[in-house]
N, C-alpha and C positions, 0 to 999 in steps of 0.2 A: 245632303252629301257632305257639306262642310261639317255639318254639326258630329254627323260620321267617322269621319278622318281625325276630330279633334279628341274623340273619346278612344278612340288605336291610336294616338299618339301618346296619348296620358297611362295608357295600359301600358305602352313600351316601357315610356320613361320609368314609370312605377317597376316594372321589372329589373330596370336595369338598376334601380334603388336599392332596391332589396339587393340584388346580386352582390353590389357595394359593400353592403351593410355586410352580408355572411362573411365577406372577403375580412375586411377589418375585425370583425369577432372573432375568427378562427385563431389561432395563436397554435406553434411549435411547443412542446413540451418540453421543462427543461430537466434536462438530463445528468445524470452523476458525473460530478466534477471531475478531472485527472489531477491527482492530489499526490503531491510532492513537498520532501522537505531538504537543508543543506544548511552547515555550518556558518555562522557567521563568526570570525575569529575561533575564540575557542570555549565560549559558554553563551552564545547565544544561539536558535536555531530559527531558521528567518521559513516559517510554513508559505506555501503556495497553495489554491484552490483554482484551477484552471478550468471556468465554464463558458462553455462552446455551444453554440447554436449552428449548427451543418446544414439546417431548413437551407435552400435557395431561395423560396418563396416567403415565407410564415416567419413571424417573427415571435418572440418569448413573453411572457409577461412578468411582470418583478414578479420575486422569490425574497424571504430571509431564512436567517438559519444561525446555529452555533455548531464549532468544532471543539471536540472535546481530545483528550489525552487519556491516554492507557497505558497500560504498563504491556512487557512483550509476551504475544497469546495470545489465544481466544478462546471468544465468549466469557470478557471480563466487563466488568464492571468502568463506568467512566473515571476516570482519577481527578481531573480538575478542566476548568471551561480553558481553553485557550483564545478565543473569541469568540463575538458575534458579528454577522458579516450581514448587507444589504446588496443584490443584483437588481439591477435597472433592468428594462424589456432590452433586449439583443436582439438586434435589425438580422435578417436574415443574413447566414454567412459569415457572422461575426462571432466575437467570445466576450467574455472579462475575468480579469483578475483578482482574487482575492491576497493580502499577504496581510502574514503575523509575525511577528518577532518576538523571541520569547525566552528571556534568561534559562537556560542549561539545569538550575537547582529549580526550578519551577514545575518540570516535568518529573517523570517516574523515573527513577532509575536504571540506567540501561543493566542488561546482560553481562555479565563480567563475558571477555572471549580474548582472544589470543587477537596480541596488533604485537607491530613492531615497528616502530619510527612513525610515519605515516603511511603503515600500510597494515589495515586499507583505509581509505581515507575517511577522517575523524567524521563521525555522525554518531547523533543520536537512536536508540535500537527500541523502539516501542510501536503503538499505535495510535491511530484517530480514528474519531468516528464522526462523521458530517452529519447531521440533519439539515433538509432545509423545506419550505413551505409558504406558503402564500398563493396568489393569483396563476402566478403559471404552476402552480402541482405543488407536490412534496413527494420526497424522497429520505432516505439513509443511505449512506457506506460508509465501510471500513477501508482502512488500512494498516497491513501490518507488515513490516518491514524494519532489516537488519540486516548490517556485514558482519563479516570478519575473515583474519588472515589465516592462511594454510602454508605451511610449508610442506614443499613440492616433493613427493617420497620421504617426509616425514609421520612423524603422531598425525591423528584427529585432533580438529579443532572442533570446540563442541559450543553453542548457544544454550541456555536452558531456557526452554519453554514451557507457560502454564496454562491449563485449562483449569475452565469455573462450566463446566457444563453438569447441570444434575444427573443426566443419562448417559448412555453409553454413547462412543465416537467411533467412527469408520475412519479411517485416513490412510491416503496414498499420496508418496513423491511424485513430481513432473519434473524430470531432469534431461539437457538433451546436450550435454559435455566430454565429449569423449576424453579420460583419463581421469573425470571427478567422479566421486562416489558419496551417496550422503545414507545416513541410515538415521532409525527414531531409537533412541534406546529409556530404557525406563532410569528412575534416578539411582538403581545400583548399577548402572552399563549394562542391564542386561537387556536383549532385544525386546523393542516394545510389542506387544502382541496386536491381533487385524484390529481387535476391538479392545479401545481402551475403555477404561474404567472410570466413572465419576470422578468430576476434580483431579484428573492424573495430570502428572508433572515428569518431566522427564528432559530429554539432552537430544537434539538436531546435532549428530558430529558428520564433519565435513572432509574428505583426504583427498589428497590431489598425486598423481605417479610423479615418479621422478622427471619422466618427458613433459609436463605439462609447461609451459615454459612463464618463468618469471616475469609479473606484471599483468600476464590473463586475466580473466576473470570466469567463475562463470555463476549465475542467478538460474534460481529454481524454485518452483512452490512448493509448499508442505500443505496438501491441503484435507480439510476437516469435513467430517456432515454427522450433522447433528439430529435425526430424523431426516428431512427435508432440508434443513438450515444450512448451507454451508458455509467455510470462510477459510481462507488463503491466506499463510502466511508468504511474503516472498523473504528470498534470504540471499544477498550476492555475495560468494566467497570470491577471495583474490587470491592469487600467489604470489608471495612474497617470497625477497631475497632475504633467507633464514642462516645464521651462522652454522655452520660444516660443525659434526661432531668432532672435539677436540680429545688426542690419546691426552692421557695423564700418568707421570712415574713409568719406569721401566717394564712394568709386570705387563704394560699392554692396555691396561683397562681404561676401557671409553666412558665419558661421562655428559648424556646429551645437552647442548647448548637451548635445546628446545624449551620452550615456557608452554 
C-alpha cells in the first residue's frame, strides 16, 4: 500500500511539473508598437516607440528591431535608419519605452504646406517604418503622419502626397468633422480618379467653413490598398487665426492676405 501511494504521489507531483513547465514557456506575443513623434526646439525630433503588453497573465519575450524614416506617402522606399532598438520580456500588464532623437536635416524632407506662426504646431510631415524580431515574434508597421493649417472659410490648404506603387490603387477618405472637407486631387488640381495610376503623385487639400471655429482641429486618414496591402496616411488639419482679406486703393479691389 505504501509502496502505492508513493508512486500517486510522484505521478501528482510530475503532473503538477509539467503544468509549471507549460506555464513559464507560454509567452504573450509582442504586438505593434503605438508610435509617435514631437519637436524638440526647432530641429530636432525626439521619436517614441510605445510597446505594451495587456496579457494579465503571460508575459513577452525580448524582441529587437530598427525604425527607419521615409519621406510623406506610401509605399515608399526606407530613406535612412533612425535607430536600432532592444525590448526586454514585459511582465504581464506592463510596456516600454523606446526614444530617438534625431536632428531635423537627418530626415526627409517635409511637405512644403501652409502654417502661420505656430499653427499648427511645428513637426516633422513624413513616415516610419518599424521592424522588429527575435524570441517573442516579429512584426512590421508603418506610420505616416502630417499637419497643417486652414483658414476657416478660406483657400484649400493642400499636402502633396507620393506613391511608389507598381500597380494600381483604390483609396478612400475617413473623415468625421462637421464643417471640414478634404478631397485627393491629381498634381494639375484636377480630381483624382477611384483608381490611381502607378507611381501617382498628387495634393490631399484640406477647407474648413467660415463656422469651424479657430484653434479646432480635425485628423482624418487617407487611406490606400494596394491588392490586399493596405496603408493609412493620417493627416491633422488645424484652424488657424488667418489675416482678413485687406481692400487696396479706392477702385475696391481685394487682395488675399492668404499664403
Amino acid at each position: 500500500m505504501t509502496k502505492r501511494l508513493m508512486l500517486l504521489y510522484v505521478i501528482v507531483f510530475a503532473g503538477v511539473a509539467l503544468a509549471c513547465s507549460a506555464s513559464v514557456a507560454a509567452a504573450a506575443p509582442v504586438g505593434p508598437p503605438e508610435i509617435s513623434w514631437q519637436m524638440v526646439g526647432t530641429d530636432v525630433v525626439r521619436f517614441q516607440l510605445h510597446f505594451s503588453n495587456p496579457d494579465p497573465v503571460e508575459a513577452t519575450l525580448p524582441v529587437q528591431g530598427e525604425m527607419h524614416s521615409q519621406q510623406f506617402g506610401v509605399f515608399l522606399p526606407d530613406f535612412g535608419l533612425i535607430g536600432s532598438f532592444n525590448v526586454p520580456g514585459m511582465a504581464p500588464s506592463s510596456f516600454f519605452d523606446v526614444f530617438f532623437e534625431v536632428p531635423l536635416p537627418n530626415l526627409p524632407p517635409s511637405p512644403s504646406a501652409f502654417r502661420i506662426g505656430d499653427c499648427p504646431p511645428p513637426t516633422w510631415v513624413g513616415n516610419v517604418d518599424v521592424n522588429w524580431y527575435g524570441p517573442g515574434g516579429a512584426g512590421q508597421v508603418n506610420k505616416h503622419y502630417g499637419n497643417i493649417g486652414v483658414c476657416p472659410g478660406g483657400a484649400a490648404s493642400c499636402l502633396h502626397v507620393i506613391t511608389m506603387c507598381p500597380g494600381n490603387l483604390t483609396w478612400g477618405i475617413v473623415m468625421f468633422c462637421p464643417g471640414w472637407a478634404v478631397t485627393l486631387l491629381n498634381e494639375d488640381h484636377s480630381p483624382a480618379p477611384a483608381i490611381l495610376p502607378p507611381g501617382w503623385t498628387g495634393w490631399a487639400c484640406i477647407t474648413a467653413s467660415a463656422g469651424v471655429p479657430v484653434n479646432s482641429q480635425c485628423c482624418f486618414n487617407l487611406n490606400f490598398l494596394n491588392g490586399a496591402v493596405p496603408a493609412s496616411i493620417n493627416v491633422c488639419a488645424f484652424a488657424c487665426e488667418c489675416p482678413s482679406p485687406t481692400k487696396l486703393g479706392t477702385w475696391g479691389q481685394l487682395k488675399s492676405l492668404y499664403r
